[in-house]
Each structure stands twice: as C-alpha cells, then as structure tokens.
N, C-alpha and C positions, 0 to 999 in steps of 0.2 A: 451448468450450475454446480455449483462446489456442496457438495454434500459429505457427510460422517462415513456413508456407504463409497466415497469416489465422487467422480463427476456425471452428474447424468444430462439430459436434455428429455424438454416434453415433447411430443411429438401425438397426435390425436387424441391428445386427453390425458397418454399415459407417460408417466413416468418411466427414461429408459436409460439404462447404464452407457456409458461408453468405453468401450475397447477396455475390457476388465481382464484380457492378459496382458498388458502391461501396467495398467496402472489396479490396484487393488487393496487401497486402501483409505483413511480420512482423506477430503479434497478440502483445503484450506481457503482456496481462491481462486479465481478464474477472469483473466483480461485479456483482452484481444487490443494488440495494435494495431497503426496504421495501414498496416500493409495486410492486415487479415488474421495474422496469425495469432491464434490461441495460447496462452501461455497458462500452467495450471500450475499452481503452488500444492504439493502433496509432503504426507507425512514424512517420504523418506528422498524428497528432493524436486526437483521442478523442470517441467515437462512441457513439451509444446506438440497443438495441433495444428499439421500441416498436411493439406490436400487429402483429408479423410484419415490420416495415421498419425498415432499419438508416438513422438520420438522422445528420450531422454536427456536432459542435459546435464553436457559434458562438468564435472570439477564442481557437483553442487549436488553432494547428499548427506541433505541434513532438513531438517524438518524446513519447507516456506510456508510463513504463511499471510504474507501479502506480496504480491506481485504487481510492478507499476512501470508499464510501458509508457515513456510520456519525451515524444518528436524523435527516432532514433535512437532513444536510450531505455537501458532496461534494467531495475532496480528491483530486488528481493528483501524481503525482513527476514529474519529467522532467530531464532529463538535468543543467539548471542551476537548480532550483528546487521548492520544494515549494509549490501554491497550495492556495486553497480556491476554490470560488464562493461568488460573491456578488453574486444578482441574476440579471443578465445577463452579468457584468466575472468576472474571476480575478484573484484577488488572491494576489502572495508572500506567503507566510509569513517573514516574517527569521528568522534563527538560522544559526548554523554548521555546519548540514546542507545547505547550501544546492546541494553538487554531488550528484551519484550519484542513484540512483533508493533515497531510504529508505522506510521503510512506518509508518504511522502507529496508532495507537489512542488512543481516548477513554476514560479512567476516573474516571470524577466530573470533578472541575473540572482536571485535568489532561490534556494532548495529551503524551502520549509517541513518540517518532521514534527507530527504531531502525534506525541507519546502519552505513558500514562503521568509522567510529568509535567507536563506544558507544551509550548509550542514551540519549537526550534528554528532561528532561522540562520541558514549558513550562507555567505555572500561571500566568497574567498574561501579568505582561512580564518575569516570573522565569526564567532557564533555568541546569538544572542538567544535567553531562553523571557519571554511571555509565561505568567502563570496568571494566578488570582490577584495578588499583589500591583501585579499591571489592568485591571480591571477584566479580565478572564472573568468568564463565569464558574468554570471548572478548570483545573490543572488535569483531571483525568481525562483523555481527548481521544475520541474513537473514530473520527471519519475527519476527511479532508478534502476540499472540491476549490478549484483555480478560477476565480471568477475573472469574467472575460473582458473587462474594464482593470482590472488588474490587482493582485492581493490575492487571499482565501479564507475563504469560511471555514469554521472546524467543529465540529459537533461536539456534544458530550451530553451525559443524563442532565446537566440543567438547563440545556439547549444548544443556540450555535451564536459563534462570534463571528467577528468579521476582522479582517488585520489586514493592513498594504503597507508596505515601506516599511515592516519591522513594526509598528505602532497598533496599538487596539484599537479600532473604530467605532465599532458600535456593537450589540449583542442582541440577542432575542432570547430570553427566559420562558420557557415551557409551564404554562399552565400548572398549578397545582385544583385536586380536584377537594 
C-alpha cells in the first residue's frame, strides 16, 4: 500500500513499513504485474519488489507517481512526462499529456491516457482527445479501468464514462445529495 510514510503492508491488524532502508519516503503507487513483481512509484524514483527485497530502478529519478504494468509492458507518469521502458532506457511517450501524473490503459491497438484534461486516445501516431464537448461528464479524469468486452471506463468527481473505438458511450452521474 502506497502511503505519505512509504510503502507499508497490514499484516495481523497492524500496519507495517517495508524495507525502510531503501526506500524512505512519500509512496505514490504500488502495482504488481504478471509475473509477480511489485513495482513502487516513490517520491525520488521507482522501485520494484523482488523475492522479499526492494531494488531500485536503473535511469528513473524523478518523482512516479502512477505506475502501470499492463501484458509485458511497463509505463510511469511523472510529474513532466509519461514514459514506457524499453530495454534498459525510458522512453517519452509524446502527446499533450505530457505534464501531471495521467493513468493509462491498453484496449486492443489503442493506449488511452486519462488526464486532468480529457481522454486521450493514441492509435499509432493518431491522437484524439474526448472531453465535455464529446459528451464526457468531466474533462478532469482520475482513474481508468479496461473493460473486458473492449474500450474503458474513466472516473472523475461527476462519475464514470464509458468509451470503445475512440467514441463516448454511455456515462453514469453520481448522485447529488
């Protein structure tokens, strides 16, 4: 669990640090890929937990703070930049999300990036952006999830949309009290 303090985990009720000589600072995010391994977005760069020991990685210190392992690939936000790896190196992603920490997902041959601007979708070297004006509920967009029939839902304070093939679908508005 990413927490202000680092990364901790509960363990009989209580709350408990992990490996706080290496890592010792805000924990931004915390995902685990396919293969097991824990990857930890932290304030001064992004870390992975392998077989009990938290190692550093190589060519990436700078603030993460979402981290998105998604089939063999592995993708960071940071404060001026969204990268992938590749290799050993990280590589930008270009596009006009380029500040903020946005959050990504993969649906078919599409990478959609849901920022505090809208929804981005890159298919190539094609990018289209989704906001309000495409019947968005909000252009401010905080979470992203790949639904398994194909497209993604993307949250934000006035709820969640739905989008496949670049196009708005449908939405769900959250209750006012």
């Amino acid at each position: 669990m990413a927490t202000s303090g680092g990364v901790c985990r509960i363990a009989d009720g209580k709350l408990l640090s992990i490996d706080t000589q290496v890592i010792n600072g805000p924990a931004f995010d915390v995902e685990t890929d396919e293969k097991g391994v824990v990857w930890i977005g932290e304030w001064n760069g992004l870390y992975r937990l392998v077989d009990g020991h938290i190692q550093r990685e190589a060519g990436l210190h700078v603030p993460v703070g979402i981290v998105t392992p998604i089939v063999d690939r592995l993708f960071v936000s940071t404060p001026k930049r969204l990268q992938e790896k590749k290799g050993e190196s990280w590589e930008p992603i270009a596009g006009p999300w380029s500040t903020g920490c946005p959050e990504i997902a993969i649906a078919g041959d599409d990478m959609y990036v849901a920022s505090p601007i809208g929804l981005f979708r890159k298919r190539g070297d094609e990018i289209d952006l989704l906001d309000q004006d495409d019947g968005m509920l909000s252009q401010n967009l905080h979470g992203i999830a790949v639904k398994t029939e194909g497209g993604v839902r993307v949250g934000s304070r006035a709820g969640v949309d739905m989008v496949r093939d670049g196009k708005h679908i449908v939405h769900w508005s959250l209750s006012r009290r």
